[in-house]
N, CA, C and O atoms as CSV, one atom per row, in Angstrom:
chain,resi,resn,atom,element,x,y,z
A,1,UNK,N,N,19.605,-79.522,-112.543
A,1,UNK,CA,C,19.735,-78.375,-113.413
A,1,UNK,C,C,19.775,-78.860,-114.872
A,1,UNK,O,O,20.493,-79.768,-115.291
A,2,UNK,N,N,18.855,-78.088,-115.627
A,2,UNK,CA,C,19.075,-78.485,-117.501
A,2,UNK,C,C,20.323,-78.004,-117.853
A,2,UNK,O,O,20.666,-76.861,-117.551
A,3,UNK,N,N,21.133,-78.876,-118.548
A,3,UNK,CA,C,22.103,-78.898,-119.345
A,3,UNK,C,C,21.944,-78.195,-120.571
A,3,UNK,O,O,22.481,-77.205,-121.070
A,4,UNK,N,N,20.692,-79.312,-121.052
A,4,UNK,CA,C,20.400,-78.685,-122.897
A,4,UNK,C,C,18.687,-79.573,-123.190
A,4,UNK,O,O,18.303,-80.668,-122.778
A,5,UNK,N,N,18.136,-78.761,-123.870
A,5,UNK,CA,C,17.289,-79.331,-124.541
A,5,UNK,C,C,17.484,-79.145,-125.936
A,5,UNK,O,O,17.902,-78.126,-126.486
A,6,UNK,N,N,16.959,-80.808,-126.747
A,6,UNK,CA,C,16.675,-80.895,-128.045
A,6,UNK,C,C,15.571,-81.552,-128.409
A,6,UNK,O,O,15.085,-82.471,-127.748
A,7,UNK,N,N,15.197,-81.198,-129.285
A,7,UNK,CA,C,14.135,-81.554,-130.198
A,7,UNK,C,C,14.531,-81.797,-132.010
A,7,UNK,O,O,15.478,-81.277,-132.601
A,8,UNK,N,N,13.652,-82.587,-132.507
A,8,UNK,CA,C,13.899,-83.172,-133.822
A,8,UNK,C,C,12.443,-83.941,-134.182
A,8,UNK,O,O,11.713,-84.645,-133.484
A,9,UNK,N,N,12.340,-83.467,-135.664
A,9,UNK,CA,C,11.067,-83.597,-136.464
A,9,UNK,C,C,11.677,-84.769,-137.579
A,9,UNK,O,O,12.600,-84.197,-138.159
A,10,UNK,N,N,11.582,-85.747,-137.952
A,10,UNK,CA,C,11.957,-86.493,-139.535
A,10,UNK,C,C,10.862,-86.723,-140.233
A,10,UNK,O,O,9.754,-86.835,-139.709
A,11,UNK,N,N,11.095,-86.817,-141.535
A,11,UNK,CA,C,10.019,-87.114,-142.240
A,11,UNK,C,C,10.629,-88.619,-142.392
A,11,UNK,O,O,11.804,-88.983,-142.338
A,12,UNK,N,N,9.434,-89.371,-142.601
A,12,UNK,CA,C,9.358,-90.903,-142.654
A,12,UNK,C,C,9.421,-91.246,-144.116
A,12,UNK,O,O,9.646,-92.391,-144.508
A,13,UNK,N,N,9.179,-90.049,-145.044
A,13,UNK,CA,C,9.508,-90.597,-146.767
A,13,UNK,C,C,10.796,-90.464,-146.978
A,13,UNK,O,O,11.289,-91.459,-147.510
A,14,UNK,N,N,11.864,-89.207,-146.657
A,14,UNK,CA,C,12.802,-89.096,-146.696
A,14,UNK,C,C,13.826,-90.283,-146.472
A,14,UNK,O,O,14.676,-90.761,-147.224
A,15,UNK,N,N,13.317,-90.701,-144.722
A,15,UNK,CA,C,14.428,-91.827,-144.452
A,15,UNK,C,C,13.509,-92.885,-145.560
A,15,UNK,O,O,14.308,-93.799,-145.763
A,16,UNK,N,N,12.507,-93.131,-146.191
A,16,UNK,CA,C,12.556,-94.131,-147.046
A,16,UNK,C,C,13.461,-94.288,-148.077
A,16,UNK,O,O,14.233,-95.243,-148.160
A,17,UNK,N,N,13.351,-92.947,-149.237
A,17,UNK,CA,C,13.830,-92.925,-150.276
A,17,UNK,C,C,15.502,-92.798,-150.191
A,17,UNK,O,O,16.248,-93.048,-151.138
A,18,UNK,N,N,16.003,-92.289,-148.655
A,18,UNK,CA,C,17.538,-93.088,-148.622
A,18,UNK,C,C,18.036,-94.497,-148.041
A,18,UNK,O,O,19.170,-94.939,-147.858
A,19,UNK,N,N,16.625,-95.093,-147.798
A,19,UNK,CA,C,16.570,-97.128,-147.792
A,19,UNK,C,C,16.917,-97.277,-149.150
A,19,UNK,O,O,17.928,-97.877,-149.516
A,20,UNK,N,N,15.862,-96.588,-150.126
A,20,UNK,CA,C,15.882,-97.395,-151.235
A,20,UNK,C,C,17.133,-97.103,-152.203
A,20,UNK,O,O,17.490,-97.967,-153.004
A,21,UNK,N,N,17.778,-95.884,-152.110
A,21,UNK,CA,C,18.916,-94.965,-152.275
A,21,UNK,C,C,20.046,-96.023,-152.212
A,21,UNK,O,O,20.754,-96.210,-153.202
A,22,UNK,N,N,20.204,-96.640,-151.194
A,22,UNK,CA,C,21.301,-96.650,-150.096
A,22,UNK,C,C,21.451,-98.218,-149.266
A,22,UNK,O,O,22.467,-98.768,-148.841
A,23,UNK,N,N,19.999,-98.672,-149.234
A,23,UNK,CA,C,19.547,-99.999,-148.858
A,23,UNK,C,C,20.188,-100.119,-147.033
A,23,UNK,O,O,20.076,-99.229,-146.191
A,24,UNK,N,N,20.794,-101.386,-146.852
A,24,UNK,CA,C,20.700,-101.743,-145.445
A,24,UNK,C,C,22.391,-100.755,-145.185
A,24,UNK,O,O,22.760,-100.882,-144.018
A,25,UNK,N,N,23.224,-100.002,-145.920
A,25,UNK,CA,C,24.272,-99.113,-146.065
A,25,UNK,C,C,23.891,-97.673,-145.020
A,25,UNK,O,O,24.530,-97.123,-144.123
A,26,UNK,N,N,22.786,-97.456,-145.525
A,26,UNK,CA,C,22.131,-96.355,-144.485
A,26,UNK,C,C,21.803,-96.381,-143.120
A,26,UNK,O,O,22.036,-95.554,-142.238
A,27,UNK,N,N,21.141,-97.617,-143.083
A,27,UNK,CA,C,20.804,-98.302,-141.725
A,27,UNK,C,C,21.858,-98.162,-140.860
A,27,UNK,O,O,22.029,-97.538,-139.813
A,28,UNK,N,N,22.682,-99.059,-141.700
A,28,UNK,CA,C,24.185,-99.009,-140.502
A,28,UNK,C,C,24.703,-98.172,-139.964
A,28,UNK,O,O,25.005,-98.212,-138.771
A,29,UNK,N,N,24.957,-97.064,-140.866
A,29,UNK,CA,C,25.771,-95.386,-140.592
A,29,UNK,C,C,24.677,-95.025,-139.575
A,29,UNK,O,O,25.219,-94.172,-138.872
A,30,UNK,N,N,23.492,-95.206,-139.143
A,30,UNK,CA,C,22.504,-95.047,-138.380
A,30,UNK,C,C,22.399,-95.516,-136.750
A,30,UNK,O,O,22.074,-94.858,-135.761
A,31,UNK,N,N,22.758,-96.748,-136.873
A,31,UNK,CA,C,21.838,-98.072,-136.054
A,31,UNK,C,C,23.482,-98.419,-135.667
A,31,UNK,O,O,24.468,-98.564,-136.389
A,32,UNK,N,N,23.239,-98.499,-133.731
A,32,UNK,CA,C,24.203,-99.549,-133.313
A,32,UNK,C,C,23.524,-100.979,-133.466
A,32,UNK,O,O,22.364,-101.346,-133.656
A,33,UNK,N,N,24.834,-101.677,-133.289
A,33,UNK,CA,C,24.423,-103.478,-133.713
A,33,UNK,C,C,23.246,-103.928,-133.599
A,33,UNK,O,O,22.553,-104.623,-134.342
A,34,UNK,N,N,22.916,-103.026,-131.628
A,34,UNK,CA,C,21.656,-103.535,-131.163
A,34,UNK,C,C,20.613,-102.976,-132.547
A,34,UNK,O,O,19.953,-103.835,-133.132
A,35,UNK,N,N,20.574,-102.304,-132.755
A,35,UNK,CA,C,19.619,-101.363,-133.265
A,35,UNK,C,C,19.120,-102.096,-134.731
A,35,UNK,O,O,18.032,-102.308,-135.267
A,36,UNK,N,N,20.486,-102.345,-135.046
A,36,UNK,CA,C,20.744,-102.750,-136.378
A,36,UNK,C,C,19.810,-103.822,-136.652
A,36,UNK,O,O,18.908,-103.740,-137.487
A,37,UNK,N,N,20.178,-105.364,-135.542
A,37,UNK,CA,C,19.126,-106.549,-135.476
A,37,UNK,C,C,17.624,-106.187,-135.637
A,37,UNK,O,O,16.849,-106.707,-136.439
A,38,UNK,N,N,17.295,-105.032,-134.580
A,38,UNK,CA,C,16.035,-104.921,-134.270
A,38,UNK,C,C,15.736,-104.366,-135.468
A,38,UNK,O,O,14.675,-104.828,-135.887
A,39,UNK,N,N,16.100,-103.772,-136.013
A,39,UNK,CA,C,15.818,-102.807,-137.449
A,39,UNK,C,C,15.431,-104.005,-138.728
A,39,UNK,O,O,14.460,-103.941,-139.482
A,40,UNK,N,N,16.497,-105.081,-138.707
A,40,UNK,CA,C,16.265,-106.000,-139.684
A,40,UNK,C,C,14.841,-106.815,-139.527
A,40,UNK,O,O,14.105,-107.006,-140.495
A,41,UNK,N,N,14.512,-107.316,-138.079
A,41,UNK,CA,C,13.735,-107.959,-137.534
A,41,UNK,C,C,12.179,-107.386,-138.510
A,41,UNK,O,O,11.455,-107.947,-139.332
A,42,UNK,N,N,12.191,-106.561,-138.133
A,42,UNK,CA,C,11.160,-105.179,-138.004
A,42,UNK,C,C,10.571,-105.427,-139.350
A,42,UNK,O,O,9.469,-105.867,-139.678
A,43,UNK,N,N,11.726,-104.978,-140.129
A,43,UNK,CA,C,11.512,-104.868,-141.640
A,43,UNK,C,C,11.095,-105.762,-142.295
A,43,UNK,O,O,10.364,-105.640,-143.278
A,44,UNK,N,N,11.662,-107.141,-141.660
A,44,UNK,CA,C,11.173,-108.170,-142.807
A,44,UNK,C,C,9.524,-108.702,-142.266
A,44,UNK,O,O,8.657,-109.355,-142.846
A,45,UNK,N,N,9.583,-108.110,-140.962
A,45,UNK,CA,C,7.860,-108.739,-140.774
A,45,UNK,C,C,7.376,-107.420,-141.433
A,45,UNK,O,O,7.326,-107.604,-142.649
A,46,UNK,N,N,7.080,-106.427,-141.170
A,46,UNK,CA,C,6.525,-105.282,-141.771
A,46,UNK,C,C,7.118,-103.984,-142.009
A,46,UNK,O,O,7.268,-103.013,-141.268
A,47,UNK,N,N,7.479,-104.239,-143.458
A,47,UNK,CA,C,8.489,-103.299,-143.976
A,47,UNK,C,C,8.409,-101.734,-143.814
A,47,UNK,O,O,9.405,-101.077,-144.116
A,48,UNK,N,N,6.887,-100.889,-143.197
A,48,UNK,CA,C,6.856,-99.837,-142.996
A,48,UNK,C,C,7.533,-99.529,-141.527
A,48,UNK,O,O,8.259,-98.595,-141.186
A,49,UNK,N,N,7.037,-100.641,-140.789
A,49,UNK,CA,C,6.974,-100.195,-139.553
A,49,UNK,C,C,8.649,-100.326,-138.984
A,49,UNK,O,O,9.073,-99.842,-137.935
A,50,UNK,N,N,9.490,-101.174,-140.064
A,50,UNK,CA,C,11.215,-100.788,-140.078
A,50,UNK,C,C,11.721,-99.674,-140.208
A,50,UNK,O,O,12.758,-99.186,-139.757
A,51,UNK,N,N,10.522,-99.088,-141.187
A,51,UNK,CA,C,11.209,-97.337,-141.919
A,51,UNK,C,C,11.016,-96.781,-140.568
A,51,UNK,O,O,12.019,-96.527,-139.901
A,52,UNK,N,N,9.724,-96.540,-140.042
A,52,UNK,CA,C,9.572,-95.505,-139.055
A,52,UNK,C,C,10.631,-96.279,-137.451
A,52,UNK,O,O,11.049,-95.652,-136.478
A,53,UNK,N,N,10.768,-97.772,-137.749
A,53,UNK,CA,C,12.125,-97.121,-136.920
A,53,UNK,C,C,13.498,-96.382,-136.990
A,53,UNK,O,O,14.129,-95.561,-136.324
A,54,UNK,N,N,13.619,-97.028,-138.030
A,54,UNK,CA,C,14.780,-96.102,-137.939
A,54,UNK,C,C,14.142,-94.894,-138.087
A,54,UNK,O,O,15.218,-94.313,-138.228
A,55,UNK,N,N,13.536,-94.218,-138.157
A,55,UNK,CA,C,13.141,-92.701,-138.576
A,55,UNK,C,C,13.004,-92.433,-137.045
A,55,UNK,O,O,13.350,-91.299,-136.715
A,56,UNK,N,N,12.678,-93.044,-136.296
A,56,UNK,CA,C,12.338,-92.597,-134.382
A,56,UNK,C,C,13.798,-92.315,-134.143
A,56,UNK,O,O,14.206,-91.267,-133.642
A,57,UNK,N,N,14.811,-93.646,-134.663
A,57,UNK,CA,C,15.787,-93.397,-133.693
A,57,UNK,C,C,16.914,-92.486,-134.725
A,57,UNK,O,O,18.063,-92.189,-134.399
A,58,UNK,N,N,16.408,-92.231,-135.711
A,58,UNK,CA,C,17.139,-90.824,-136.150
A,58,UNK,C,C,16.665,-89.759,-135.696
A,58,UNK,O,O,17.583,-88.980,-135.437
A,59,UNK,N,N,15.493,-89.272,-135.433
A,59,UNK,CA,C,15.149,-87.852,-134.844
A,59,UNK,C,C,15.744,-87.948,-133.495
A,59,UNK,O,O,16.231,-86.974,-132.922
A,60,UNK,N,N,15.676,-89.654,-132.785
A,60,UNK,CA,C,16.012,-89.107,-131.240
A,60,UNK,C,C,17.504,-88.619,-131.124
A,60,UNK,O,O,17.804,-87.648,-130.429
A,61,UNK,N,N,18.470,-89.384,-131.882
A,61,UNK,CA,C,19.914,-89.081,-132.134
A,61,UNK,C,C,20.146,-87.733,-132.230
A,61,UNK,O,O,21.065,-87.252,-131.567
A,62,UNK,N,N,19.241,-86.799,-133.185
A,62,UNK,CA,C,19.282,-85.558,-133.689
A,62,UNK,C,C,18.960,-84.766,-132.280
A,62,UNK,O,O,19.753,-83.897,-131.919
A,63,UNK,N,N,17.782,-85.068,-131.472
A,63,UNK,CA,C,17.637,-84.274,-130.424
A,63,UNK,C,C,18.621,-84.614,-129.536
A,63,UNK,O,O,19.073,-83.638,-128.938
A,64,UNK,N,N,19.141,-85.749,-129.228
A,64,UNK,CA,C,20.008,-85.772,-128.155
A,64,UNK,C,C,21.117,-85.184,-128.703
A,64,UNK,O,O,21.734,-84.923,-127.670
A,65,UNK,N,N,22.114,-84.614,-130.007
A,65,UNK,CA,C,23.167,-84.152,-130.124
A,65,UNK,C,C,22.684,-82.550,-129.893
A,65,UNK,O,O,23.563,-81.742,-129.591
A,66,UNK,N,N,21.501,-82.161,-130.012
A,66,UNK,CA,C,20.963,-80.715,-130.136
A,66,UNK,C,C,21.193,-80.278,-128.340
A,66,UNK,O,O,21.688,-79.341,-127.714
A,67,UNK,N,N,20.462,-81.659,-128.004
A,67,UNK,CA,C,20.375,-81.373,-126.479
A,67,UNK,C,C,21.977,-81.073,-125.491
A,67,UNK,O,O,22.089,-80.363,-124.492
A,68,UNK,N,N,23.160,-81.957,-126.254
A,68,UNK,CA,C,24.538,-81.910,-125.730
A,68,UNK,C,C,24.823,-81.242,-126.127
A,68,UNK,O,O,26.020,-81.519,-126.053
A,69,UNK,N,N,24.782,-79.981,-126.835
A,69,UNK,CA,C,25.189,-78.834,-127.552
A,69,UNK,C,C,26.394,-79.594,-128.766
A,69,UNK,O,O,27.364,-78.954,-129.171
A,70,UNK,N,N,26.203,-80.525,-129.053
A,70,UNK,CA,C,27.713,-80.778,-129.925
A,70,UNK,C,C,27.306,-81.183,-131.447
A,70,UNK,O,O,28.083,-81.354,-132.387
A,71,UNK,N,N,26.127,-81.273,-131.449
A,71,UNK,CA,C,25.310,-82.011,-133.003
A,71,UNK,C,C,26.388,-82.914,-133.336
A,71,UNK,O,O,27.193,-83.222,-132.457
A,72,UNK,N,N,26.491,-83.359,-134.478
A,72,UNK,CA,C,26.888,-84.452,-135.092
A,72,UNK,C,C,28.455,-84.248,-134.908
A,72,UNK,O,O,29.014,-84.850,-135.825
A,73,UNK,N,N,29.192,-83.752,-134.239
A,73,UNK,CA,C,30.769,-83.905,-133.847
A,73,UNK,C,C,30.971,-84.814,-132.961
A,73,UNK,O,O,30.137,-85.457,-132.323
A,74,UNK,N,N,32.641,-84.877,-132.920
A,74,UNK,CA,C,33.238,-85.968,-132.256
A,74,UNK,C,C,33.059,-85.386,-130.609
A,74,UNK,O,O,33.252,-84.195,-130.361
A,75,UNK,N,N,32.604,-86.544,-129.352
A,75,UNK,CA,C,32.566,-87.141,-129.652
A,75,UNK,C,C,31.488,-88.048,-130.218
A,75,UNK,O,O,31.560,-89.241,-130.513
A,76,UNK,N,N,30.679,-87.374,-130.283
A,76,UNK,CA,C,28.934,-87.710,-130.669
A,76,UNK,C,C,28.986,-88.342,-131.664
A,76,UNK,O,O,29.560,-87.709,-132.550
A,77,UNK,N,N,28.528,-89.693,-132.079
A,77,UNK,CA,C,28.582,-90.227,-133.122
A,77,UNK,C,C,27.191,-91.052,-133.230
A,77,UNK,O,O,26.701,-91.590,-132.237
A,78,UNK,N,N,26.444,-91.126,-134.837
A,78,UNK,CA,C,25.378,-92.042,-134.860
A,78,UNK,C,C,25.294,-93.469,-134.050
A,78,UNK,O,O,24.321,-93.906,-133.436
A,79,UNK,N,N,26.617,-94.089,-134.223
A,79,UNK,CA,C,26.354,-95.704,-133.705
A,79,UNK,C,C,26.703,-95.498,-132.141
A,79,UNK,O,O,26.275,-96.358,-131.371
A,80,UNK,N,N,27.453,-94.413,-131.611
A,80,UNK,CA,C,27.883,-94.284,-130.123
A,80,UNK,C,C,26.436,-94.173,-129.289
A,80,UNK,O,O,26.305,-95.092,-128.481
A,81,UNK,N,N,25.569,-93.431,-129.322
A,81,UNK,CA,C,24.505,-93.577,-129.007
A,81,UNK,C,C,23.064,-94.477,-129.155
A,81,UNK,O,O,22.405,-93.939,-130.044
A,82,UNK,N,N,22.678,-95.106,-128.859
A,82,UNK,CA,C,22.066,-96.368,-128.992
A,82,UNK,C,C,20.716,-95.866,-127.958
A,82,UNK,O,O,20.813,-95.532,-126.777
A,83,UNK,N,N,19.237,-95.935,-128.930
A,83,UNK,CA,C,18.189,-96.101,-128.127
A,83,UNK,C,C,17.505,-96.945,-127.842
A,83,UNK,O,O,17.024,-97.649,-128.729
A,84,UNK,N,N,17.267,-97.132,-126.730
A,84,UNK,CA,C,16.713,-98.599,-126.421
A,84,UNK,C,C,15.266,-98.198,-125.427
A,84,UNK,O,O,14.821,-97.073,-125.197
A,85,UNK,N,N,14.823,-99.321,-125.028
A,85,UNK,CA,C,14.017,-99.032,-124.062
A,85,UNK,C,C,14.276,-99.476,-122.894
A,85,UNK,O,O,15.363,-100.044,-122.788
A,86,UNK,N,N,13.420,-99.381,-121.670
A,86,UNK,CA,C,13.519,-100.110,-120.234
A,86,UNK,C,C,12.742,-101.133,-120.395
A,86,UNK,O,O,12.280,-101.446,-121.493
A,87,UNK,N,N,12.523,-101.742,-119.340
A,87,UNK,CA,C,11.300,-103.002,-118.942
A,87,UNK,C,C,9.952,-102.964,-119.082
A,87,UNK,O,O,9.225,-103.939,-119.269
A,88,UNK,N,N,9.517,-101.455,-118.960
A,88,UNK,CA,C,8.482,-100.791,-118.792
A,88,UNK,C,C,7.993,-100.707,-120.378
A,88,UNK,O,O,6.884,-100.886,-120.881
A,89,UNK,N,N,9.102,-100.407,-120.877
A,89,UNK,CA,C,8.744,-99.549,-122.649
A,89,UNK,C,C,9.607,-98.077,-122.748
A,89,UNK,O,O,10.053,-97.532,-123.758
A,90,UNK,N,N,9.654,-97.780,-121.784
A,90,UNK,CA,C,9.910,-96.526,-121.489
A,90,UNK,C,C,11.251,-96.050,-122.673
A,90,UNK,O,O,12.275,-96.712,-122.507
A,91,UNK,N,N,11.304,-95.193,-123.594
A,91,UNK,CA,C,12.527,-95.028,-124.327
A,91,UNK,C,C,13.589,-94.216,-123.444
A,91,UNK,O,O,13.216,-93.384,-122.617
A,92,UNK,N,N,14.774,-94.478,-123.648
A,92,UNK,CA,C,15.782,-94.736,-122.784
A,92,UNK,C,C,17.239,-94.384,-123.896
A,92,UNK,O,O,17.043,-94.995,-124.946
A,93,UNK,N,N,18.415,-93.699,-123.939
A,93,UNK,CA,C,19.410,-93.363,-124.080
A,93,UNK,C,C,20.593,-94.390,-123.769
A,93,UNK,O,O,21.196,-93.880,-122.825
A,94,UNK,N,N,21.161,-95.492,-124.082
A,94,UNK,CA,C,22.380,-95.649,-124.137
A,94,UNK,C,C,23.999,-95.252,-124.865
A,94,UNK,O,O,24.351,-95.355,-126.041
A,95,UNK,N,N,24.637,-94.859,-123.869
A,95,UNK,CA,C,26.096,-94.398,-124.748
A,95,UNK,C,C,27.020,-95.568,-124.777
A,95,UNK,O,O,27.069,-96.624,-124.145
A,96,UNK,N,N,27.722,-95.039,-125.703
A,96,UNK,CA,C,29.187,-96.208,-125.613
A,96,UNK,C,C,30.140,-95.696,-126.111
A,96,UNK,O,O,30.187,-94.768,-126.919
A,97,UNK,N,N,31.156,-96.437,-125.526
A,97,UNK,CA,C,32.807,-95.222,-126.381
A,97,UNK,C,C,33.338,-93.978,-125.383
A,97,UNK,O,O,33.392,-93.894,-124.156
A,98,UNK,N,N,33.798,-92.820,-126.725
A,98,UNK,CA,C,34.400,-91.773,-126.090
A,98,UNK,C,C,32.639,-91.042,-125.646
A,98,UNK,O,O,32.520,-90.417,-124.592
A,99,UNK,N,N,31.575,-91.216,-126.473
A,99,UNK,CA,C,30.738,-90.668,-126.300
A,99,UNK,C,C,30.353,-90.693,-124.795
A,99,UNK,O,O,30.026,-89.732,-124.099
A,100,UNK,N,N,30.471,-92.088,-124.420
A,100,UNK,CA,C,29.774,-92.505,-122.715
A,100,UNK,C,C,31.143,-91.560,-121.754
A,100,UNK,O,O,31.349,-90.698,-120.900
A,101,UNK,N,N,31.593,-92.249,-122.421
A,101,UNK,CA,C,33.159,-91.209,-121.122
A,101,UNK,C,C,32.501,-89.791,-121.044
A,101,UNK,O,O,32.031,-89.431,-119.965
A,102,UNK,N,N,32.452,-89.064,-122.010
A,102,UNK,CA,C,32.179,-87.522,-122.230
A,102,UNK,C,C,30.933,-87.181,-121.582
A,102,UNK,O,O,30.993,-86.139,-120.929
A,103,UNK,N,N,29.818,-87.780,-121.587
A,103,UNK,CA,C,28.492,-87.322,-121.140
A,103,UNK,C,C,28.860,-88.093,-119.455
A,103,UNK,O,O,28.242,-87.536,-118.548
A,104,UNK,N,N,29.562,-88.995,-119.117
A,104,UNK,CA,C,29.508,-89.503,-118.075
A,104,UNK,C,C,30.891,-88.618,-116.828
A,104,UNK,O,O,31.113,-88.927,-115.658
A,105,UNK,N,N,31.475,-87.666,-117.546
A,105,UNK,CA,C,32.461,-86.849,-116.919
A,105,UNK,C,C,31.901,-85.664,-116.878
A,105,UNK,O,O,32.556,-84.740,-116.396
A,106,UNK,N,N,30.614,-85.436,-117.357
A,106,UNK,CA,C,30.102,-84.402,-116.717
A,106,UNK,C,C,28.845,-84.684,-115.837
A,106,UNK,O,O,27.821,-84.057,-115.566
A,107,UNK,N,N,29.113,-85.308,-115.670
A,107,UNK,CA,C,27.509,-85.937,-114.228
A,107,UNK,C,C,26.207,-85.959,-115.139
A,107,UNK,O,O,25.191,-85.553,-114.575
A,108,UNK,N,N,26.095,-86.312,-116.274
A,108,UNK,CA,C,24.870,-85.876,-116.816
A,108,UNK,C,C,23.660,-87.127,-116.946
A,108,UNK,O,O,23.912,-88.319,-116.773
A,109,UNK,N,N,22.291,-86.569,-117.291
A,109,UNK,CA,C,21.418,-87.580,-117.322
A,109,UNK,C,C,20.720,-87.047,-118.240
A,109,UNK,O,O,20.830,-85.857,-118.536
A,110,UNK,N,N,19.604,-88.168,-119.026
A,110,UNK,CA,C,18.986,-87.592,-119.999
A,110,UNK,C,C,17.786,-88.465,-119.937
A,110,UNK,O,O,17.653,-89.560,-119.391
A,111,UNK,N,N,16.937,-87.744,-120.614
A,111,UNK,CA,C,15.530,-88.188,-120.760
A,111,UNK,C,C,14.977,-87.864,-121.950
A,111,UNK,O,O,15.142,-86.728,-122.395
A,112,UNK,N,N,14.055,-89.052,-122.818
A,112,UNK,CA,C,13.617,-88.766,-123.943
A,112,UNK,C,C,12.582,-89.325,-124.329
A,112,UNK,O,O,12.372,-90.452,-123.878
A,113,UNK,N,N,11.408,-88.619,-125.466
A,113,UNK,CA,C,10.349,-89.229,-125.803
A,113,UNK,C,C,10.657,-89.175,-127.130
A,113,UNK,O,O,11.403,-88.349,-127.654
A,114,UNK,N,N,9.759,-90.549,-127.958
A,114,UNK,CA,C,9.834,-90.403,-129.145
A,114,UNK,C,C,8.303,-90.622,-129.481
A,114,UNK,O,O,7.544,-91.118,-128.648
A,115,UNK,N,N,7.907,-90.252,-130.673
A,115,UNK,CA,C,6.606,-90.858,-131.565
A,115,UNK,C,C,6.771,-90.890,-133.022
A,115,UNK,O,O,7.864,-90.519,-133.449
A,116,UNK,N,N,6.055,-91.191,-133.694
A,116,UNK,CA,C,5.644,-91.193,-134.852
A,116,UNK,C,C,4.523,-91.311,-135.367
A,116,UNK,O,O,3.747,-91.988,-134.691
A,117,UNK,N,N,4.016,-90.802,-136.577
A,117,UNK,CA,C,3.004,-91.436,-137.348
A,117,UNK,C,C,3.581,-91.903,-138.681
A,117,UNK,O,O,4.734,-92.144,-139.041
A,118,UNK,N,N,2.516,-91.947,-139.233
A,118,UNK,CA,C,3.017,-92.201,-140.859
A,118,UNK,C,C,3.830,-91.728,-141.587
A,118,UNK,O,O,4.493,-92.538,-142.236
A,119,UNK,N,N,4.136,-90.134,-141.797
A,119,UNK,CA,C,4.623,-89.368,-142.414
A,119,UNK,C,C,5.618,-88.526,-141.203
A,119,UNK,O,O,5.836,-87.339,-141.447
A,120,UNK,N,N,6.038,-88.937,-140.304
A,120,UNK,CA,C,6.861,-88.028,-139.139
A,120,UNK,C,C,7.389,-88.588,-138.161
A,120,UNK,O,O,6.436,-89.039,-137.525
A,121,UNK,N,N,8.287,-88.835,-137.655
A,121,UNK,CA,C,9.124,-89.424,-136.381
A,121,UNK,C,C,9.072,-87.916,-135.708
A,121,UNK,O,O,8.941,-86.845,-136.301
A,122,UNK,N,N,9.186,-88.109,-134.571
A,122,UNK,CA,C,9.533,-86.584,-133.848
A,122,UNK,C,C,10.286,-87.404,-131.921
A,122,UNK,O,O,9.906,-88.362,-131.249
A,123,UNK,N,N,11.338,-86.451,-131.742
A,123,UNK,CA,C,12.040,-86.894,-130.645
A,123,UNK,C,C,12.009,-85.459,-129.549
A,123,UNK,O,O,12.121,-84.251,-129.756
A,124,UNK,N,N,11.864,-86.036,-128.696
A,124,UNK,CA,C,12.213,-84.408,-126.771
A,124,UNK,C,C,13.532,-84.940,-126.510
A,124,UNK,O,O,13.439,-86.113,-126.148
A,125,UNK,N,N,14.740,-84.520,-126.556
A,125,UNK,CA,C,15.686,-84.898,-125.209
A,125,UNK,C,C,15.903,-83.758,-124.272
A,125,UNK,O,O,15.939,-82.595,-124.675
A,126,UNK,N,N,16.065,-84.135,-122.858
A,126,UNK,CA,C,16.734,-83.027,-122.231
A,126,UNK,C,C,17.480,-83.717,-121.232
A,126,UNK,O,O,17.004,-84.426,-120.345
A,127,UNK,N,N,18.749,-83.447,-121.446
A,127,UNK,CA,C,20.221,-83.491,-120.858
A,127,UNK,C,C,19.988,-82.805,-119.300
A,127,UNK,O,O,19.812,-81.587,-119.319
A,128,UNK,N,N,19.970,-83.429,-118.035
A,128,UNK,CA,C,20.157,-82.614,-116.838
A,128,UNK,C,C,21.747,-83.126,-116.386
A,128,UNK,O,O,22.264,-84.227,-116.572
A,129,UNK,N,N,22.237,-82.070,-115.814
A,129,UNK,CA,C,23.170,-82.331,-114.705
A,129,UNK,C,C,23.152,-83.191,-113.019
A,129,UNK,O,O,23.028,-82.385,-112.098
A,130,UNK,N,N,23.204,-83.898,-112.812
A,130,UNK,CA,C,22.936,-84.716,-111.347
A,130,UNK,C,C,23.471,-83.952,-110.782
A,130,UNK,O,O,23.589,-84.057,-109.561
């Protein structure tokens, strides 16, 4: 049974001009640790293709709080949620914290796509119940 669906659009200039705003300060409030490395990695080989990550894994954050009905409240937090992938590639949802307790005391599962182009990150989540 669906829980919640979310969706989320970013623009890829926006999250630039709060890099340049804000520098690796933004990132963080953004990006768990994992995220954080991969984000640095990214950037220093090719500095666009850093922006549009973090810009993926800000829209997906945005759809998955849309999708839990709770948006940016406790216990939902930017660094509690962590996107990663599988073996495959496949993008993939990790929690941690009060966040994992909360989505994990209600039997829930989630599934998500991300893309981008140049000018747009865009994220699907949808939250089912097991």
């Amino acid at each position: 049974m669906i829980y919640g669906v979310g969706t989320d659009i970013c623009d890829v200039r926006r999250i630039h001009a709060s890099l340049e705003r804000h520098g690796a300060r933004f990132a963080k409030k953004i990006l768990s640790e994992a995220e954080f490395a991969t984000w640095q990695e990214r950037s220093v080989r090719w500095p666009e293709r850093g922006v549009r990550y973090l810009a993926t894994r800000f829209s997906a954050k945005e759809a998955f709080s849309k999708a839990i009905g709770l948006g940016m409240r406790m216990p939902m937090s930017w660094c509690l949620c962590e996107v990663s992938k599988l073996s495959g590639g496949q993008p993939t949802i990790v929690l941690h914290g009060g966040l994992k307790k909360w989505f994990e005391a209600r039997n829930l599962t989630v599934h998500v796509s991300l893309t981008d182009e140049t000018d747009y990150a865009a994220s699907f989540c949808v939250v089912e119940v097991l």
